[in-house]
C-alpha positions as CSV (number, residue, x, y, z in Angstrom):
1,X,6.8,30.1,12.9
2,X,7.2,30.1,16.9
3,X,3.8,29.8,18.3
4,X,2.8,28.1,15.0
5,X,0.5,24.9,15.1
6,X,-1.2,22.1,13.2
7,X,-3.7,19.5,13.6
8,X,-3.7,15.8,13.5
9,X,-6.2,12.9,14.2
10,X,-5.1,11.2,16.9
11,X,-5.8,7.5,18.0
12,X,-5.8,7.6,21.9
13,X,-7.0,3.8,21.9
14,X,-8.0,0.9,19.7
15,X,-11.0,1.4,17.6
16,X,-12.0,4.6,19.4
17,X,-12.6,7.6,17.2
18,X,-9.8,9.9,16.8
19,X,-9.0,13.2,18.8
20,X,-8.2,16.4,16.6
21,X,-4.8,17.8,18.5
22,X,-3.0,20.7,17.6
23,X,1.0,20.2,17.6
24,X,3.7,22.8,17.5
25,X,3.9,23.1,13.7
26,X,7.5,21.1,13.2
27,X,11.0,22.6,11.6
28,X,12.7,20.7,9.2
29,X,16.2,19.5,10.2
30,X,19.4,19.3,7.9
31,X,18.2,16.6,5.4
32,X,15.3,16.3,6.2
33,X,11.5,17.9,4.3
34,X,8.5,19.7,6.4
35,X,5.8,19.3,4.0
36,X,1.8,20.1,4.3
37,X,-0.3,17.0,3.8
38,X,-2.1,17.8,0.6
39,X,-3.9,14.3,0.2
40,X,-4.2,11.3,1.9
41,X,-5.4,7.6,1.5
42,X,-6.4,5.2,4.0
43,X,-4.7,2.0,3.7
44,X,-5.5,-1.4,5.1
45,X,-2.6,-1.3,7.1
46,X,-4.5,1.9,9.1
47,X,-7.4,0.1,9.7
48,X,-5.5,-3.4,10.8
49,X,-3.7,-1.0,13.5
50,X,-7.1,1.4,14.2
51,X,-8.4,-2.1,15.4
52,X,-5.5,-3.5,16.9
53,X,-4.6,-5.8,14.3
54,X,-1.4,-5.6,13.1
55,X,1.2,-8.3,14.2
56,X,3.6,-5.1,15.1
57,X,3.8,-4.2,18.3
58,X,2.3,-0.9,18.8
59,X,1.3,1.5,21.2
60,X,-0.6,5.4,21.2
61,X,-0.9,7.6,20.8
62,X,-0.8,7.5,16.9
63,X,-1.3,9.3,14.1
64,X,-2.1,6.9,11.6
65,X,-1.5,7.1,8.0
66,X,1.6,6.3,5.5
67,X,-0.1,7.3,2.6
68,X,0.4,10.7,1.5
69,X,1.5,13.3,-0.8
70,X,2.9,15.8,1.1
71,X,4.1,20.0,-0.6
72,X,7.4,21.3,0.6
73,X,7.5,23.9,3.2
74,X,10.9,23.7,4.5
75,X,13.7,21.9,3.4
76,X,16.7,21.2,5.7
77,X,19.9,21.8,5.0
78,X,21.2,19.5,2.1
79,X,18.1,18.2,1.1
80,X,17.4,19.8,-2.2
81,X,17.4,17.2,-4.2
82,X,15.0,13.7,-3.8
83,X,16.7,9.9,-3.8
84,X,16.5,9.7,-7.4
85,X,18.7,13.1,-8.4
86,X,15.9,15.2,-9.0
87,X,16.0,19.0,-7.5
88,X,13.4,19.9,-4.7
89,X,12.4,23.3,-4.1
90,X,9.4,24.8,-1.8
91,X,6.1,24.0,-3.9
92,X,6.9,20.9,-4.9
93,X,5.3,17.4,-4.0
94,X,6.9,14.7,-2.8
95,X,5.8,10.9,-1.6
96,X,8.1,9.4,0.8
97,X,9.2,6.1,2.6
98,X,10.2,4.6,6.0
99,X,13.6,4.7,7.1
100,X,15.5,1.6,7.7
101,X,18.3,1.7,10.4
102,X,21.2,1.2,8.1
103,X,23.8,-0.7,10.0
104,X,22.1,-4.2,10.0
105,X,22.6,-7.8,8.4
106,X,19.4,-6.9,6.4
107,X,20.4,-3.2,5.2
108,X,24.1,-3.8,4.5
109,X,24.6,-7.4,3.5
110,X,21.4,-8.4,1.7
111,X,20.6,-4.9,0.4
112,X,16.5,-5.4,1.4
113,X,15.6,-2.4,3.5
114,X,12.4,-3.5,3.0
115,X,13.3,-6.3,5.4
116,X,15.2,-4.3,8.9
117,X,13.6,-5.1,11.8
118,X,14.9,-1.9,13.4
119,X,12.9,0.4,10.7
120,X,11.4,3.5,11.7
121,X,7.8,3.3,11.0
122,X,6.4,6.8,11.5
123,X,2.6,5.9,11.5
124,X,3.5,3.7,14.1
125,X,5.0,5.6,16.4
126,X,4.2,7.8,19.8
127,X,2.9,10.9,18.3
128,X,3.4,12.5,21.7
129,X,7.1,12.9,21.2
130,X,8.7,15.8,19.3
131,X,8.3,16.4,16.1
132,X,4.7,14.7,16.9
133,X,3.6,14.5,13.2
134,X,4.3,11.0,12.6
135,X,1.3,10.0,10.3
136,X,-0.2,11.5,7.3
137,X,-3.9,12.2,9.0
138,X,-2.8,15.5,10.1
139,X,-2.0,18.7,8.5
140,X,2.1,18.7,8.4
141,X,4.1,15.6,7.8
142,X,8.1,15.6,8.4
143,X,10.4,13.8,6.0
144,X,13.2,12.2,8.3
145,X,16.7,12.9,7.4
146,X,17.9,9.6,6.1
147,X,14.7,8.7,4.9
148,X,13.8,8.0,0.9
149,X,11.7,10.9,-1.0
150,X,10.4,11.1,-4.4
151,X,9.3,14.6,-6.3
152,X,5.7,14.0,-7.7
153,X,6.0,14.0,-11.4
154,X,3.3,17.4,-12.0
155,X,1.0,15.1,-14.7
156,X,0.1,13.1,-11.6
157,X,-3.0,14.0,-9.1
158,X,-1.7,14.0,-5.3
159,X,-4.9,11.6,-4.3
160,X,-3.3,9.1,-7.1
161,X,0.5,9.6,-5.7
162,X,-1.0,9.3,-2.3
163,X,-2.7,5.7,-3.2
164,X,0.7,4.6,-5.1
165,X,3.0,6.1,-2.8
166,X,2.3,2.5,-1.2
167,X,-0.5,-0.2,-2.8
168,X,1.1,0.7,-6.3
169,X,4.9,0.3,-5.0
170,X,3.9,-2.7,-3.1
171,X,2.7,-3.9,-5.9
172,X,6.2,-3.3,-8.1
173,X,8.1,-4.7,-5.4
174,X,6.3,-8.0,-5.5
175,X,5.7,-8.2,-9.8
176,X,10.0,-8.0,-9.2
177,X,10.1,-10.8,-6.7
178,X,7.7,-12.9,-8.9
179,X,9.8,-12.9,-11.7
180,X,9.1,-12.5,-15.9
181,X,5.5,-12.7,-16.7
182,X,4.6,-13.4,-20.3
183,X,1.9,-13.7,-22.9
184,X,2.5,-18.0,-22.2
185,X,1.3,-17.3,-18.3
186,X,-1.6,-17.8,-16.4
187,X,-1.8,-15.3,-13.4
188,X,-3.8,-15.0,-10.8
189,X,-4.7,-12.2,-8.6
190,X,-6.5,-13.0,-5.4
191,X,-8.3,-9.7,-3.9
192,X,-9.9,-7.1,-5.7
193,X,-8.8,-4.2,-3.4
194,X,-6.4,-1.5,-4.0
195,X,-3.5,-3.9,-4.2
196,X,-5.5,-6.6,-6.8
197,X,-6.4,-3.8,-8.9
198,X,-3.3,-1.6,-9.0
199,X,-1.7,-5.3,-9.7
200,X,-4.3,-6.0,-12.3
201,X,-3.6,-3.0,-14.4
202,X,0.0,-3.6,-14.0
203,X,-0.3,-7.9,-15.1
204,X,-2.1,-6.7,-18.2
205,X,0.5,-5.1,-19.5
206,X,2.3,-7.9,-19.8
207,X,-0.4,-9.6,-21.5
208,X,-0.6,-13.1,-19.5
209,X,-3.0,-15.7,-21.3
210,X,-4.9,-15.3,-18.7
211,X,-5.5,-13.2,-15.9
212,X,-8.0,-14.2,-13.3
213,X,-9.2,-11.6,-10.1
214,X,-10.3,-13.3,-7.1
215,X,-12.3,-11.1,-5.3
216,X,-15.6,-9.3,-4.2
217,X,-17.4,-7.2,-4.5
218,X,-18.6,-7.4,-7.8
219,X,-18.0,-3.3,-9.0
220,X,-14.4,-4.2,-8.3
221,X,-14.4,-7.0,-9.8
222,X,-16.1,-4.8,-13.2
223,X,-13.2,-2.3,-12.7
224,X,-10.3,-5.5,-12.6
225,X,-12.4,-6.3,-16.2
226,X,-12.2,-2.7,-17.0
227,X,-8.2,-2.6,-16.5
228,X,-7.2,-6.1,-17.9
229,X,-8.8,-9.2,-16.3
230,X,-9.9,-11.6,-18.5
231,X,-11.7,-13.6,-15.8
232,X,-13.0,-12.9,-12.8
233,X,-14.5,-15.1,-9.8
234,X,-16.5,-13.4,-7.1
235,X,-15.7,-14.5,-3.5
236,X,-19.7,-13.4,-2.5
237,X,-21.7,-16.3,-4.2
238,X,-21.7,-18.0,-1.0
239,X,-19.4,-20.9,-2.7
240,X,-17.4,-23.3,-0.7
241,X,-13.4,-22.7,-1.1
242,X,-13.1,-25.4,-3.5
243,X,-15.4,-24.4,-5.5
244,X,-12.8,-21.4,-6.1
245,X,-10.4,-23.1,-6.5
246,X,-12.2,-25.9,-9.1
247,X,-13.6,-22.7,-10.8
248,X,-9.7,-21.0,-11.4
249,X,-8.5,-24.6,-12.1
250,X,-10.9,-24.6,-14.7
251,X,-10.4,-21.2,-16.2
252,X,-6.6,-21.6,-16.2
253,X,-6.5,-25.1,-17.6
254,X,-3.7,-26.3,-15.1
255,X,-3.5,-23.4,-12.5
256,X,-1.7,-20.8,-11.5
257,X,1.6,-20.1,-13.4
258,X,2.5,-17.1,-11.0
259,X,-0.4,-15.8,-8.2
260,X,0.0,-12.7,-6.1
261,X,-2.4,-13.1,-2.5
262,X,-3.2,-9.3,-2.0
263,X,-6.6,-10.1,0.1
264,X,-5.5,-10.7,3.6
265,X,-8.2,-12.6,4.5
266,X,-8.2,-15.6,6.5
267,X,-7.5,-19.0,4.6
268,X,-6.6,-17.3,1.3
269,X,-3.2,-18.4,1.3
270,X,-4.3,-22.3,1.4
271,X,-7.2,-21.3,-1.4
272,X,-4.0,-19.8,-3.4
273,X,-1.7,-22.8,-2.9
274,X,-4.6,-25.2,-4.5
275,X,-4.8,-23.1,-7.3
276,X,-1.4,-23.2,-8.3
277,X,0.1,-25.4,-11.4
278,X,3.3,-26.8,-11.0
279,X,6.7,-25.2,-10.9
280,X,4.3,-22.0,-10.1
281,X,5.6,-18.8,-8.3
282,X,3.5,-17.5,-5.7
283,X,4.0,-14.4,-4.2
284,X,2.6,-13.6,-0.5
285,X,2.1,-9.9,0.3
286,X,-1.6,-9.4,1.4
287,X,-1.5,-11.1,5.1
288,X,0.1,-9.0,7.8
289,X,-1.3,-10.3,10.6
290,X,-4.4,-12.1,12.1
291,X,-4.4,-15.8,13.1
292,X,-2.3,-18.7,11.6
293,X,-3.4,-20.4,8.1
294,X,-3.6,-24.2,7.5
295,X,-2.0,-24.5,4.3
296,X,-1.1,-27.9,2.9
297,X,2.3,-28.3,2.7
298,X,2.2,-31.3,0.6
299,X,1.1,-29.3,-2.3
300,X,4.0,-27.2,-2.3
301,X,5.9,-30.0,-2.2
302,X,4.5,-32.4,-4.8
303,X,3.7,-29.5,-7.4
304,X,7.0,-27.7,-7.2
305,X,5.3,-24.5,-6.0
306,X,8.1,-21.2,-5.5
307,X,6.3,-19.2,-2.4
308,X,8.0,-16.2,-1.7
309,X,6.7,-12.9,0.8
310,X,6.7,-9.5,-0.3
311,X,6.3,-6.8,2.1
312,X,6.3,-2.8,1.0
313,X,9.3,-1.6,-1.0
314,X,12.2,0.8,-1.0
315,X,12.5,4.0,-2.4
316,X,13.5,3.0,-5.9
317,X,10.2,0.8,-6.1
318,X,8.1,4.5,-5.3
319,X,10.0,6.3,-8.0
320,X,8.6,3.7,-10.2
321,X,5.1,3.8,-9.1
322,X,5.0,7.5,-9.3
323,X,6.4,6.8,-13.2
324,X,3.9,4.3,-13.8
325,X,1.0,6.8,-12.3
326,X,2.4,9.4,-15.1
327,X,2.8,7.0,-18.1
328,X,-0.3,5.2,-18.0
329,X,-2.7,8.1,-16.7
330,X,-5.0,7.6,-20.0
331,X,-5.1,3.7,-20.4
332,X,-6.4,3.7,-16.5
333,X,-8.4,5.9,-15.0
334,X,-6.7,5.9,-11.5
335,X,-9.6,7.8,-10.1
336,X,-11.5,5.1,-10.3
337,X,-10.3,3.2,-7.5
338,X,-10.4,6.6,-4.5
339,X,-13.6,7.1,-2.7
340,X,-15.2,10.1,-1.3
341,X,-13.2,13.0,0.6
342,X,-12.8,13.2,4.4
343,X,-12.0,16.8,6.5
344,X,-9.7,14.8,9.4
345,X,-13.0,15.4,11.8
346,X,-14.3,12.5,10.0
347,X,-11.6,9.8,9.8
348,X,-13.1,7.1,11.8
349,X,-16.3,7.5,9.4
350,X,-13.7,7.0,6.3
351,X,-12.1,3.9,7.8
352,X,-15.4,2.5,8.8
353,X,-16.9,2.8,5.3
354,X,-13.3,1.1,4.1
355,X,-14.3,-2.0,6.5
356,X,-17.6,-2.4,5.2
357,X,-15.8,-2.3,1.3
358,X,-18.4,0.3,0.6
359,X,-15.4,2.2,-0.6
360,X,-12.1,1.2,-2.2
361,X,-9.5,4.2,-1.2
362,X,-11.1,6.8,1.3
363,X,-9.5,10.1,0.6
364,X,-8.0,12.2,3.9
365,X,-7.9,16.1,3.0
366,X,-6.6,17.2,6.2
367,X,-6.6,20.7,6.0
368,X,-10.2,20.9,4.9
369,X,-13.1,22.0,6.6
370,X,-15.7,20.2,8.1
């Protein structure tokens, strides 16, 4: 391998378009996984931090991306087998996760890795440093020792494990924060991105008496239908927020037994609070950063409301994702929800389509050519 190299997009500065560098191609270390990127997704998250966003401190050079299905190269010593028991050999695919630090109050008393504020966060990290591949927009990614992986069941496309290696687990994560969900509920999902609809498809299992999707535009909104919604109400009619809210109220009969916010956009949290019945559980997980919210706090007083914050998942949330990707394949066609396919020389044309929500999920194929 000496002399070896790969490629990766680089983002030298906010919201300028990214550099194609070539990196010594990395060696895996004892526990740890050298894997070529075989798809990508771009997330939210990227674009937030392409555009200097995020409410993380951060500073390039980065290689952005946490989405990713990655084959196995090289695997370090004692790291044949994944975090869930199952054997890894060179070939196979694997999604993977952060890697929390281990020794804090949140790791070892509470048991939420999720939650360390000492996590290592590859995508957001100096790419300039050894091993350098930090991101999935490149053509190698390296699988920390310490850090969770998960084999990629074979039934399941690496664009799909890619998109669920995190909106899907997210997703999981916050259904188990939220609590049972039954045919007596009334849920609401506000957004109809790749968190709303991953979250739709999961609600209607569950077979809620209703099961409203907040959200624009309207050909997601027709794919939230298409994988369980029973109502839908469009965010682009030029309405004013109570006319939302009136309009869920309305749908729902009394509001909001249980609502997930997976938009992120400004004010959505005080739209979801109004829409809420009472004793309802509401479950934060779409805002990571921008400004402050007003959100009347009254409201969450007088109505009984539960509001709780989600963020990610750990590695046992993943395993389920990449289950749930494998089971329900033919009920939902995941392929829906990815966009067109990107060679990394065209990255900053993938997230800027994303921004416009003239895609859903742009797909990253980084060793393609232009």
């Amino acid at each position: 391998m000496t002399g070896a190299t790969g490629r990766a997009a680089v983002m030298s500065s906010f919201g300028a378009d990214f550099e194609i560098r070539a990196f010594p191609q990395p060696v895996a270390e004892p526990g740890g996984l050298v894997v070529e990127i075989e798809a990508a997704t771009v997330c939210g998250s990227d674009l937030h931090a392409w555009k200097g966003e995020l409410s993380l401190p951060i500073d390039p050079p980065l290689i952005l991306g946490h989405e990713m299905t990655g084959r196995i190269i090289e695997i370090g010593d004692g790291a044949e087998i994944d975090s869930v028991g199952q054997p890894l050999q060179v070939g196979d695919r694997v999604v993977w996760a952060h890697l929390p630090c281990g020794h804090c109050h949140e790791c070892t008393v509470e048991h939420q890795p999720v939650l360390c504020g000492n996590r290592y966060i590859a995508y957001l990290t100096d790419c300039s440093v050894a091993p350098h591949f930090t991101g999935s927009f490149a053509e190698y990614g390296v699988v920390r020792p310490g850090a969770g992986r998960v084999r990629v069941p074979d039934a399941v496309e690496s664009t799909w494990a890619s998109a669920g290696s995190c909106a899907l687990r997210t997703v999981i994560r916050a259904m188990e924060i939220a609590g049972p969900i039954d045919r007596d509920d009334t849920v609401v999902v506000q957004g109809a991105g790749p968190l709303g609809l991953f979250a739709t498809a999961l609600l209607s299992l569950h077979d809620p008496r209703r099961l409203v999707v907040v959200g624009a535009p309207e050909d997601r909104l027709a794919l939230a239908r298409e994988w369980g919604a029973t109502d839908t109400v469009s965010v682009e009619r030029g309405q004013e927020p109570q006319e939302r809210i009136d309009e869920v109220l309305r749908i729902t009969g009394r509001g909001a037994s249980v609502a997930f916010e997976l938009a992120g956009f400004p004010g959505v949290v005080g739209e979801g609070v109004q829409m809420m019945a009472r004793n309802g559980r509401y479950v934060v997980m779409g805002t990571l950063g921008g400004p402050p919210q007003p959100i009347n706090a009254s409201t969450i007083a007088t109505r009984g409301i539960t509001v709780r914050g989600s963020m990610s998942g750990d590695i046992g949330d993943y395993h389920r994702a990449m289950l749930a990707l494998e089971r329900y394949r033919d009920r939902f066609d995941w392929s829906r929800m990815l966009g067109n396919e990107y060679p990394l020389e065209r990255l900053s044309e993938a997230m800027t389509t994303m921004q416009r929500m003239e895609e859903i999920k742009p797909v990253i194929r980084p060793t393609a050519t232009v």
